[in-house]
PDB file of N, CA, C and O in Angstrom, chain B, residues numbered from 101:
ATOM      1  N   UNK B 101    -106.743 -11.250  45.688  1.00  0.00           N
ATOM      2  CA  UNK B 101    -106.842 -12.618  45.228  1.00  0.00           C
ATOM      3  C   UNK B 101    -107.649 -13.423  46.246  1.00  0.00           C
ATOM      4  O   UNK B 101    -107.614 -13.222  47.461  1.00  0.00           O
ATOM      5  N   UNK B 102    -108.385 -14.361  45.622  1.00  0.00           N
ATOM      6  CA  UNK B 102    -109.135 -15.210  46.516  1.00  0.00           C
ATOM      7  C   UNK B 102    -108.773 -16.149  47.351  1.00  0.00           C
ATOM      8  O   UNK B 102    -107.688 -16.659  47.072  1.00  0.00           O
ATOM      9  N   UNK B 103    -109.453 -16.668  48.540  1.00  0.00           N
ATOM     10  CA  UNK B 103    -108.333 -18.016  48.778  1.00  0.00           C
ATOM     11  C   UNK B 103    -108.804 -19.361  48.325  1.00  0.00           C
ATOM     12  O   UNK B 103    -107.975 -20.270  48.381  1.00  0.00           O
ATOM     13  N   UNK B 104    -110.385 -19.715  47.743  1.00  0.00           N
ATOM     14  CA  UNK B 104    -110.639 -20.661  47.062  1.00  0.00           C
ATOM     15  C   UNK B 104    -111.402 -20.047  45.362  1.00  0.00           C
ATOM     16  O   UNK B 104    -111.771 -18.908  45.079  1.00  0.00           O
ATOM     17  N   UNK B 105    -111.415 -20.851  44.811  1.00  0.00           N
ATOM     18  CA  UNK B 105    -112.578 -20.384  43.308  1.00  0.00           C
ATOM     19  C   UNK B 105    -113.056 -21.649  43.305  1.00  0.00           C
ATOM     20  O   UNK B 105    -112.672 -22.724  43.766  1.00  0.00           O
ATOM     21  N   UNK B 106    -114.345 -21.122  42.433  1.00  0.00           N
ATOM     22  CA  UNK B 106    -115.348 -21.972  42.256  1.00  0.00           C
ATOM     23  C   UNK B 106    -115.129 -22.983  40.488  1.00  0.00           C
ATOM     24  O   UNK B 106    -115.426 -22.198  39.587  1.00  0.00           O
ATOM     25  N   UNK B 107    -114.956 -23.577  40.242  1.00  0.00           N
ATOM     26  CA  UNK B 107    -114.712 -24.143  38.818  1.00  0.00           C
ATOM     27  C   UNK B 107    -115.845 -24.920  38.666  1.00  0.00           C
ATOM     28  O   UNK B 107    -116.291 -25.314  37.588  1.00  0.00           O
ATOM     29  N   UNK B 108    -116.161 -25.069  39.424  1.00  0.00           N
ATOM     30  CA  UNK B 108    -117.786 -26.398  38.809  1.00  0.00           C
ATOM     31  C   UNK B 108    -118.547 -25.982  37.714  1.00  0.00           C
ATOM     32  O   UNK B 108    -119.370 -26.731  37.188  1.00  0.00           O
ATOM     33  N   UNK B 109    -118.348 -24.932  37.360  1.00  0.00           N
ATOM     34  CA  UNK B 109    -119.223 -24.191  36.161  1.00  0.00           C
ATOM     35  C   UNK B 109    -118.217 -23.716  34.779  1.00  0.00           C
ATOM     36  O   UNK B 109    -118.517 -23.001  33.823  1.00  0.00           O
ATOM     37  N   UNK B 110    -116.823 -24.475  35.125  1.00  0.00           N
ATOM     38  CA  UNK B 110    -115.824 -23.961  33.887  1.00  0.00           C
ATOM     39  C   UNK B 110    -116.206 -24.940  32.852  1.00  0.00           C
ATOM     40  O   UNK B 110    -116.880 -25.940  33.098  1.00  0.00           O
ATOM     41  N   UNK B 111    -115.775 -24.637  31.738  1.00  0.00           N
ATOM     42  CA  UNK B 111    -116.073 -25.402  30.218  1.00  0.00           C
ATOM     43  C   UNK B 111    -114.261 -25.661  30.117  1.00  0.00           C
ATOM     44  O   UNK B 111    -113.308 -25.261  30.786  1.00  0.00           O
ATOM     45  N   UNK B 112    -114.439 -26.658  28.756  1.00  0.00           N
ATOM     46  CA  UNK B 112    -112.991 -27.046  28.222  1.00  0.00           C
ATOM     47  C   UNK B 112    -112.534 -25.866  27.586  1.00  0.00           C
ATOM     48  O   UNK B 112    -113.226 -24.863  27.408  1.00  0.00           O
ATOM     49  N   UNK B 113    -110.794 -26.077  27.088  1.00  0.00           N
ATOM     50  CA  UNK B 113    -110.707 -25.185  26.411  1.00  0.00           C
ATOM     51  C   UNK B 113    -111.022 -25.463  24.992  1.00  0.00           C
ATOM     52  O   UNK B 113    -110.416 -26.390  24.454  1.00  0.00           O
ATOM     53  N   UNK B 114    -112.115 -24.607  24.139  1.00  0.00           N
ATOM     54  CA  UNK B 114    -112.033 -24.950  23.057  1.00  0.00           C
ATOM     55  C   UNK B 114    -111.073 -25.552  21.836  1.00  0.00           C
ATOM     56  O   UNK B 114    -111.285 -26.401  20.970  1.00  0.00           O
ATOM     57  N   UNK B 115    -109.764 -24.612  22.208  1.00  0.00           N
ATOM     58  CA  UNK B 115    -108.701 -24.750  21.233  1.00  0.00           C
ATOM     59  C   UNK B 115    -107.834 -25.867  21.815  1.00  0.00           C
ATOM     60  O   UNK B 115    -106.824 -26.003  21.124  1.00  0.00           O
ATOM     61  N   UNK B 116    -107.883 -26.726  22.864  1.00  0.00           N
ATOM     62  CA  UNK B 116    -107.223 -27.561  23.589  1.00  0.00           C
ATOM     63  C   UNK B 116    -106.641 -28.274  22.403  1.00  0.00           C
ATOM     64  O   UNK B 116    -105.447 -28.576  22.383  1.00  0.00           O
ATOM     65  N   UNK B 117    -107.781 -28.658  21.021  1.00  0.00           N
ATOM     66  CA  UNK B 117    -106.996 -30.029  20.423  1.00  0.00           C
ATOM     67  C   UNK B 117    -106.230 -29.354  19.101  1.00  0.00           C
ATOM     68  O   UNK B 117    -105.682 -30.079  18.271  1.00  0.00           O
ATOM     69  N   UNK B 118    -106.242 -27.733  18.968  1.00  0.00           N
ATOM     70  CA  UNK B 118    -105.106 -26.996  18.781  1.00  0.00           C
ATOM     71  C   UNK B 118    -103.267 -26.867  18.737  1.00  0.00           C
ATOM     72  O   UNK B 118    -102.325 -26.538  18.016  1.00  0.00           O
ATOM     73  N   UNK B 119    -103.639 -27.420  20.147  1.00  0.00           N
ATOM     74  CA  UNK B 119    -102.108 -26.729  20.853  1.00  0.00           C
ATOM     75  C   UNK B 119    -101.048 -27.823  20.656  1.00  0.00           C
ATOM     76  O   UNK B 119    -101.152 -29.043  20.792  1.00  0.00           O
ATOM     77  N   UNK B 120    -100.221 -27.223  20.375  1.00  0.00           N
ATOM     78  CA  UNK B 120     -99.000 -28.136  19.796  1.00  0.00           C
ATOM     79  C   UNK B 120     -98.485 -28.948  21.134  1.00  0.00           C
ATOM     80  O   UNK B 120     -98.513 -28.566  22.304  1.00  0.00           O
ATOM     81  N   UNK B 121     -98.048 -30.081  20.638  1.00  0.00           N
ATOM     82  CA  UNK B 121     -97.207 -30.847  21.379  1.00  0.00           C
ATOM     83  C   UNK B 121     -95.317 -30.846  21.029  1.00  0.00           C
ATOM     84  O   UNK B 121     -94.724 -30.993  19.961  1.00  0.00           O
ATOM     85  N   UNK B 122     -94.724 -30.584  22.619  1.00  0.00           N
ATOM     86  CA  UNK B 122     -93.614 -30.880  21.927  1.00  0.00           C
ATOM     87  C   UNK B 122     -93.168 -32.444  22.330  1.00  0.00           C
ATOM     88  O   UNK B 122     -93.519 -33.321  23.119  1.00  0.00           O
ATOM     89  N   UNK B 123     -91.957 -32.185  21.061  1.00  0.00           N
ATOM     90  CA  UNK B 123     -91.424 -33.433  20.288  1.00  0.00           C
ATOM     91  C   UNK B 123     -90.407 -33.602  20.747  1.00  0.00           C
ATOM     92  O   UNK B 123     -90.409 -32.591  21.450  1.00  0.00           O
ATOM     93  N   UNK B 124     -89.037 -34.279  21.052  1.00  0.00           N
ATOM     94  CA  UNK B 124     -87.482 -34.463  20.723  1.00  0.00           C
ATOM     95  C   UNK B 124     -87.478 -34.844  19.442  1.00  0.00           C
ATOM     96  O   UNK B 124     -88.572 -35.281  19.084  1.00  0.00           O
ATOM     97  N   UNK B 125     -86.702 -34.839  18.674  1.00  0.00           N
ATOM     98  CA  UNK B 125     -86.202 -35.200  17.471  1.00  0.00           C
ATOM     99  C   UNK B 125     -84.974 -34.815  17.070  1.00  0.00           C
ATOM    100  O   UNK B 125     -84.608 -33.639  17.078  1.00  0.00           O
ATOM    101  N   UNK B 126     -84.277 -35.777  16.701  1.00  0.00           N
ATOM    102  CA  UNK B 126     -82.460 -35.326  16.391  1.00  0.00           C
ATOM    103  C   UNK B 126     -82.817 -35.325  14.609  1.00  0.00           C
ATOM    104  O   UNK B 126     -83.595 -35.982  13.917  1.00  0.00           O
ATOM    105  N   UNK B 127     -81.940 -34.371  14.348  1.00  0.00           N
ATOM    106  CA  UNK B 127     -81.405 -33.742  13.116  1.00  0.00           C
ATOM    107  C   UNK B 127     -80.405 -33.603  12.689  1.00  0.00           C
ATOM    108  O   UNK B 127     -79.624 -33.680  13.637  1.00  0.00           O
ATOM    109  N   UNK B 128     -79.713 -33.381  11.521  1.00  0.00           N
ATOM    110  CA  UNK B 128     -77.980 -33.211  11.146  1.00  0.00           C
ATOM    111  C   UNK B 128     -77.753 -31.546  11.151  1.00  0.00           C
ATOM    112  O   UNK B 128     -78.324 -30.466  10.997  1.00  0.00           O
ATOM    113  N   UNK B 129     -77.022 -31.913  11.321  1.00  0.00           N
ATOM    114  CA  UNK B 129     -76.492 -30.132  11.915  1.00  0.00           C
ATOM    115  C   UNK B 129     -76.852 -29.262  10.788  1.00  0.00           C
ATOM    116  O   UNK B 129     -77.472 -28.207  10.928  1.00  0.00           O
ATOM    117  N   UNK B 130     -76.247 -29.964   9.124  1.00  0.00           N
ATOM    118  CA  UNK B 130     -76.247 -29.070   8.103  1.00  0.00           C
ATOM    119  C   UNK B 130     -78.361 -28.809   8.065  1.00  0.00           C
ATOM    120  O   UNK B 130     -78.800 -27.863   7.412  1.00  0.00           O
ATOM    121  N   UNK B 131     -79.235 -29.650   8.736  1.00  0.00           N
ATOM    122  CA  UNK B 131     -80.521 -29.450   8.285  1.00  0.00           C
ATOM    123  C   UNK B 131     -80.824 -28.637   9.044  1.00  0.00           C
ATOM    124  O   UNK B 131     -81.700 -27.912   8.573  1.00  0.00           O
ATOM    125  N   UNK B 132     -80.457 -28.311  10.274  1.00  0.00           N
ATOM    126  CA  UNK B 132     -80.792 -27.587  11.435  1.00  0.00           C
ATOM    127  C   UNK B 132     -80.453 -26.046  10.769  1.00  0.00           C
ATOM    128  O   UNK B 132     -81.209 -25.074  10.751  1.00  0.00           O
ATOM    129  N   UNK B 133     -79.211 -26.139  10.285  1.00  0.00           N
ATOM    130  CA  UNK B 133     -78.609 -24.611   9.709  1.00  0.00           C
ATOM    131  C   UNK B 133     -79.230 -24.104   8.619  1.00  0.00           C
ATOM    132  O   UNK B 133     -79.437 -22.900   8.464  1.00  0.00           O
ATOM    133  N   UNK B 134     -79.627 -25.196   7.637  1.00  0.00           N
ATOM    134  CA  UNK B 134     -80.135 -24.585   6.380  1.00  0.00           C
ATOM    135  C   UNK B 134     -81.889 -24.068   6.865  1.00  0.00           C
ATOM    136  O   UNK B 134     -82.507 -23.337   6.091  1.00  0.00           O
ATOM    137  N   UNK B 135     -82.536 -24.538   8.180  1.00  0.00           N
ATOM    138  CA  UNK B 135     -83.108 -23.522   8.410  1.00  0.00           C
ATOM    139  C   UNK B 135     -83.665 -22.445   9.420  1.00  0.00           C
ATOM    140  O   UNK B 135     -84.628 -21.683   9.506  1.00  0.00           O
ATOM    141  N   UNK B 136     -82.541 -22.792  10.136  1.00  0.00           N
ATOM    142  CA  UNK B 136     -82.373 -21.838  10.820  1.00  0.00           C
ATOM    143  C   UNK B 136     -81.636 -20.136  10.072  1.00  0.00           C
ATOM    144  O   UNK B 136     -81.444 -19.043  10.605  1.00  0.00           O
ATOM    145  N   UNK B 137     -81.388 -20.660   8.593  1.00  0.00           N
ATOM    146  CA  UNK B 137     -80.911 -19.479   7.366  1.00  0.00           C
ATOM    147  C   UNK B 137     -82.094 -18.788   6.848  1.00  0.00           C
ATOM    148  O   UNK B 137     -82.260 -17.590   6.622  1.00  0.00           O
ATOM    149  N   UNK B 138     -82.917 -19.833   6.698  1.00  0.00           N
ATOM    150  CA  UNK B 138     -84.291 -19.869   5.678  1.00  0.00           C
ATOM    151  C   UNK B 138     -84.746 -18.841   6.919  1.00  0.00           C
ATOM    152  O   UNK B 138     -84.673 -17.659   6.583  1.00  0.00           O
ATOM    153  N   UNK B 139     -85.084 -19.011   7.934  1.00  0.00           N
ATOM    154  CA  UNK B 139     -86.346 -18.492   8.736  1.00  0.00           C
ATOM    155  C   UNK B 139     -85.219 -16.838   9.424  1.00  0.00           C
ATOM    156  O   UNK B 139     -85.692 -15.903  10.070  1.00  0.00           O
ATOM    157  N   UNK B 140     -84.023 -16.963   9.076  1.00  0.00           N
ATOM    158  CA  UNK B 140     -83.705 -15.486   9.912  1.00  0.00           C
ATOM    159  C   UNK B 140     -84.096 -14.842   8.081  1.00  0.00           C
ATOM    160  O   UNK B 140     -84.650 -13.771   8.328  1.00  0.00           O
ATOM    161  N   UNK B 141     -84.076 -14.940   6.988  1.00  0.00           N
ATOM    162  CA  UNK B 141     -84.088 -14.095   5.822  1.00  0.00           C
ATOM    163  C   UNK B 141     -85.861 -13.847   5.993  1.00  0.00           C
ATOM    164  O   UNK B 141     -86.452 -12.819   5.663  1.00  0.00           O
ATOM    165  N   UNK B 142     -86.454 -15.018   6.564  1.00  0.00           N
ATOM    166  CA  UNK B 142     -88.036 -14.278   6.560  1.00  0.00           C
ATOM    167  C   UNK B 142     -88.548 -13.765   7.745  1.00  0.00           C
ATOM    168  O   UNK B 142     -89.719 -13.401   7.851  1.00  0.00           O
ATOM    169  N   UNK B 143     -87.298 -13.694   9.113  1.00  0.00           N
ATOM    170  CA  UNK B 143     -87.768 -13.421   9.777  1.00  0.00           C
ATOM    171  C   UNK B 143     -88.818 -13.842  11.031  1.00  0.00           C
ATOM    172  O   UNK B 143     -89.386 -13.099  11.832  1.00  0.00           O
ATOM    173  N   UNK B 144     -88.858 -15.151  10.916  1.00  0.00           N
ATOM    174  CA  UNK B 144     -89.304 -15.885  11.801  1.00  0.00           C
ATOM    175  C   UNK B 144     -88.308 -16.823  12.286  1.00  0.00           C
ATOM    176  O   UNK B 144     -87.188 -16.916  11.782  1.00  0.00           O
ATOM    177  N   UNK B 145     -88.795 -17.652  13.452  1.00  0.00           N
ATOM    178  CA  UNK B 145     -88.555 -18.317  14.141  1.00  0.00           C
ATOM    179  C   UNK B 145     -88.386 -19.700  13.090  1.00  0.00           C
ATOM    180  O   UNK B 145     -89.142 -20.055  12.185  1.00  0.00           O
ATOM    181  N   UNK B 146     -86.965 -20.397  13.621  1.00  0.00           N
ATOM    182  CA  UNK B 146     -86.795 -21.618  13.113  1.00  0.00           C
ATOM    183  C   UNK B 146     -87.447 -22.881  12.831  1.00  0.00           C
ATOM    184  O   UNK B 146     -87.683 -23.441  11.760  1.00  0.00           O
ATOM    185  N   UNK B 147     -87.719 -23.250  14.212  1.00  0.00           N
ATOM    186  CA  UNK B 147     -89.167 -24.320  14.507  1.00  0.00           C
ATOM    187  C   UNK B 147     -90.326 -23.637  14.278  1.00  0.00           C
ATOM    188  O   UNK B 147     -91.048 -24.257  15.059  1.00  0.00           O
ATOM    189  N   UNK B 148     -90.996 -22.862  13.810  1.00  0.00           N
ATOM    190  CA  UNK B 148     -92.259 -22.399  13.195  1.00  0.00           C
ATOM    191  C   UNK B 148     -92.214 -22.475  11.955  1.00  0.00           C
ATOM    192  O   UNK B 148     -93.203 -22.869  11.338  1.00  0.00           O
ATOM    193  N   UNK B 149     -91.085 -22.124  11.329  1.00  0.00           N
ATOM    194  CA  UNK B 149     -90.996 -22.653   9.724  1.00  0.00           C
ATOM    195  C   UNK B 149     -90.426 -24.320   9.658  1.00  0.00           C
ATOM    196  O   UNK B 149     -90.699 -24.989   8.660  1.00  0.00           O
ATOM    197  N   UNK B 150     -89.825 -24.768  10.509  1.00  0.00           N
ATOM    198  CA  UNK B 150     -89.816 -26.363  10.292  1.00  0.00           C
ATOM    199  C   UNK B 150     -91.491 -26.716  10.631  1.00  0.00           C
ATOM    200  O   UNK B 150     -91.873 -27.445   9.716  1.00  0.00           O
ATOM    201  N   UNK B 151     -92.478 -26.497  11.488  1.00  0.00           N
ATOM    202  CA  UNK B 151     -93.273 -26.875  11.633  1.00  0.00           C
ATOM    203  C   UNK B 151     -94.605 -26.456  10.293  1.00  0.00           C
ATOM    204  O   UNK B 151     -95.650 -27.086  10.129  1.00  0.00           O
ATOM    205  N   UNK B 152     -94.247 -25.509   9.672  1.00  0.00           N
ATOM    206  CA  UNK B 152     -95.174 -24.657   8.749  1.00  0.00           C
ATOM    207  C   UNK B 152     -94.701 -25.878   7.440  1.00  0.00           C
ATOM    208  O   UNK B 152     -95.428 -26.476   6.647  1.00  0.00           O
ATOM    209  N   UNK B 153     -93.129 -25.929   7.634  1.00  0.00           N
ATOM    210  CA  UNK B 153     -93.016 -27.709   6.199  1.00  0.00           C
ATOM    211  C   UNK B 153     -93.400 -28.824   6.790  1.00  0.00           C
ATOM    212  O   UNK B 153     -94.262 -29.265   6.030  1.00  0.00           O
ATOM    213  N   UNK B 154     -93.315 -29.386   7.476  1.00  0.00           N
ATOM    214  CA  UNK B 154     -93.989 -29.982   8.182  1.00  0.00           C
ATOM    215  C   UNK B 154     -95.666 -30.699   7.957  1.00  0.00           C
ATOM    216  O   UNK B 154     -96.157 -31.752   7.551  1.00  0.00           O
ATOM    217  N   UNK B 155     -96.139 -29.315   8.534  1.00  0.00           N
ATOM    218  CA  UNK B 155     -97.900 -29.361   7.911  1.00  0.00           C
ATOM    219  C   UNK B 155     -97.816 -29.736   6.886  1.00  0.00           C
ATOM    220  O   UNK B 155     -98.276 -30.835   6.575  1.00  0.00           O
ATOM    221  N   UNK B 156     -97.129 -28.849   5.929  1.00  0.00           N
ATOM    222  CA  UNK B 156     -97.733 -28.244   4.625  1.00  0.00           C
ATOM    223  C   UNK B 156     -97.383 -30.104   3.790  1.00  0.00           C
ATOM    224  O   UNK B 156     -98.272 -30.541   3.059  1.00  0.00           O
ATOM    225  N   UNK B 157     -96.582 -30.647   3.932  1.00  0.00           N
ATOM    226  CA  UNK B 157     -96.123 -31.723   3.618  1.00  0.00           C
ATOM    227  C   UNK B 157     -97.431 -33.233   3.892  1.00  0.00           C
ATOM    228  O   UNK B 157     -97.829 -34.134   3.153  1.00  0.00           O
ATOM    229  N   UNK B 158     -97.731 -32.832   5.338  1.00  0.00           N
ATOM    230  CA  UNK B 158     -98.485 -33.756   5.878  1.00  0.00           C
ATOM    231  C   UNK B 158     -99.993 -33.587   4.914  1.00  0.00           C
ATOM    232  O   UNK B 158    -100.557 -34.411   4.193  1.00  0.00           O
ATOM    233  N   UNK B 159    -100.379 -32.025   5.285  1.00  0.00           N
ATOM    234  CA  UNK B 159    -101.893 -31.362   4.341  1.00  0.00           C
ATOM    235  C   UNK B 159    -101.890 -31.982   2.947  1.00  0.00           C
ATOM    236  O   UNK B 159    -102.975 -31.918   2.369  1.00  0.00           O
ATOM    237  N   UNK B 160    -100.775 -32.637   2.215  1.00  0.00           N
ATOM    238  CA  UNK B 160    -100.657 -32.270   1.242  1.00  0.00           C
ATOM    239  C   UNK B 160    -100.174 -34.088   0.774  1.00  0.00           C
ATOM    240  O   UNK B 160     -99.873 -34.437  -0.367  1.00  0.00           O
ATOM    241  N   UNK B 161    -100.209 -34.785   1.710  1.00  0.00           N
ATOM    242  CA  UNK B 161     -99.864 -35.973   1.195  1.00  0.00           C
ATOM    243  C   UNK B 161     -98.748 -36.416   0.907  1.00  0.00           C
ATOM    244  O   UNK B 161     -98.644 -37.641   0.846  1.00  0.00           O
ATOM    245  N   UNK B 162     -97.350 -35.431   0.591  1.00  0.00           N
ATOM    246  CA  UNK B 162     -96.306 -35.411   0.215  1.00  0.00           C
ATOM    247  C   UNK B 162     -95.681 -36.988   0.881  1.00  0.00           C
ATOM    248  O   UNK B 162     -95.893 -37.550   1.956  1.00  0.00           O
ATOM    249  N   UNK B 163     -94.809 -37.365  -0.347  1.00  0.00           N
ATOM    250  CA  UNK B 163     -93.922 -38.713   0.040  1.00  0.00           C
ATOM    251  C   UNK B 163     -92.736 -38.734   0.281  1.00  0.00           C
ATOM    252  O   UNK B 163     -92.384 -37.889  -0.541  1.00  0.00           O
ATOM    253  N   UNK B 164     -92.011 -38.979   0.673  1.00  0.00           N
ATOM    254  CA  UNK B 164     -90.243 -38.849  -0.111  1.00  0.00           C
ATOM    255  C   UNK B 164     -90.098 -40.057  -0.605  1.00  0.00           C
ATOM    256  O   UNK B 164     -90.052 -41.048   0.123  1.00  0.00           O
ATOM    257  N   UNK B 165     -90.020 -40.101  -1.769  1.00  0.00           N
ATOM    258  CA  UNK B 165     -89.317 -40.991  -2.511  1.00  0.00           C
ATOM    259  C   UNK B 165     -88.149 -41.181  -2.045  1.00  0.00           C
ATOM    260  O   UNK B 165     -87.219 -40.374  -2.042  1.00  0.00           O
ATOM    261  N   UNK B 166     -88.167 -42.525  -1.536  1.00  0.00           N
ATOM    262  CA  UNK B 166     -86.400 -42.823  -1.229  1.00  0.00           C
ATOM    263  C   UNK B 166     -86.721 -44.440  -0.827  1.00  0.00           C
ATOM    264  O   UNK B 166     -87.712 -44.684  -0.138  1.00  0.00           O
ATOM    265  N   UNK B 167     -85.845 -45.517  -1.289  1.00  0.00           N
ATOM    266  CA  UNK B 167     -85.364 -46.887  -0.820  1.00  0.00           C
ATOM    267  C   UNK B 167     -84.524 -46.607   0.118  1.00  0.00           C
ATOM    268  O   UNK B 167     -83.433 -46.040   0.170  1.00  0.00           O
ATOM    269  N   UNK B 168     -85.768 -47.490   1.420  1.00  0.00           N
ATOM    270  CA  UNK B 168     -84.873 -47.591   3.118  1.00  0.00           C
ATOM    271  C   UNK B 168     -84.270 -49.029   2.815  1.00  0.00           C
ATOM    272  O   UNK B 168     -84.914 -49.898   2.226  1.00  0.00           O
ATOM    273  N   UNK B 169     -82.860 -49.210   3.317  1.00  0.00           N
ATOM    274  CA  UNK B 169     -82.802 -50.842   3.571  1.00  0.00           C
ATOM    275  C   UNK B 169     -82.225 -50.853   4.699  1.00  0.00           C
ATOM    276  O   UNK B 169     -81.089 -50.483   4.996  1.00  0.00           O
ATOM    277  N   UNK B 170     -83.444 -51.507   5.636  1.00  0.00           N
ATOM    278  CA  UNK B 170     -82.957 -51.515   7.288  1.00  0.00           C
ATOM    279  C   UNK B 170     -81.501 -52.621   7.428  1.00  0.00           C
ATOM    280  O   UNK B 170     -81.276 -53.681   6.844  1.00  0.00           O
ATOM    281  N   UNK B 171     -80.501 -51.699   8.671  1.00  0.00           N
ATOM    282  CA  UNK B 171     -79.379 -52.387   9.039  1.00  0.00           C
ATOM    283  C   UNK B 171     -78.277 -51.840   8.105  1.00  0.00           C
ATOM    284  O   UNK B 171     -77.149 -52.330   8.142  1.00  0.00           O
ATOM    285  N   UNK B 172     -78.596 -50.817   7.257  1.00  0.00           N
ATOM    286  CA  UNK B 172     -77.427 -49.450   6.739  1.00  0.00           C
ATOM    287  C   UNK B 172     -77.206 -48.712   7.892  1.00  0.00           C
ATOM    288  O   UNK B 172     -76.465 -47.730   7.863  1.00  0.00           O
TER     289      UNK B 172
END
């Protein structure tokens, strides 16, 4: 191993505006379970299928219909 490197000649990383950011976000237990169910029957990871609805929701314009009335 070296004891200095040279970087003056490195580039960005292409995929930089790629890479996920993490989040906090609280959830209800029963939403957390129903998929953490969903993703062990397909075999993936929990937060990769919350994040795969997620997208697919965002890609896609999706709304939820629902009346908020703030101070419930």
């Amino acid at each position: 191993m070296r004891k200095t490197y040279d970087f003056s000649q490195s580039k960005k990383n292409p995929y930089a505006s790629r890479l996920k950011k993490q989040v906090t976000i609280r959830l209800e237990e029963n939403t957390v379970a129903y998929f953490k169910a969903l993703a062990d029957e397909l075999g993936i990871p929990y937060q990769t299928l919350i994040n795969l609805y997620l997208r697919d929701c965002a890609s896609s314009g999706r709304r939820l219909n629902m009346a908020w009335k703030p101070g419930n």
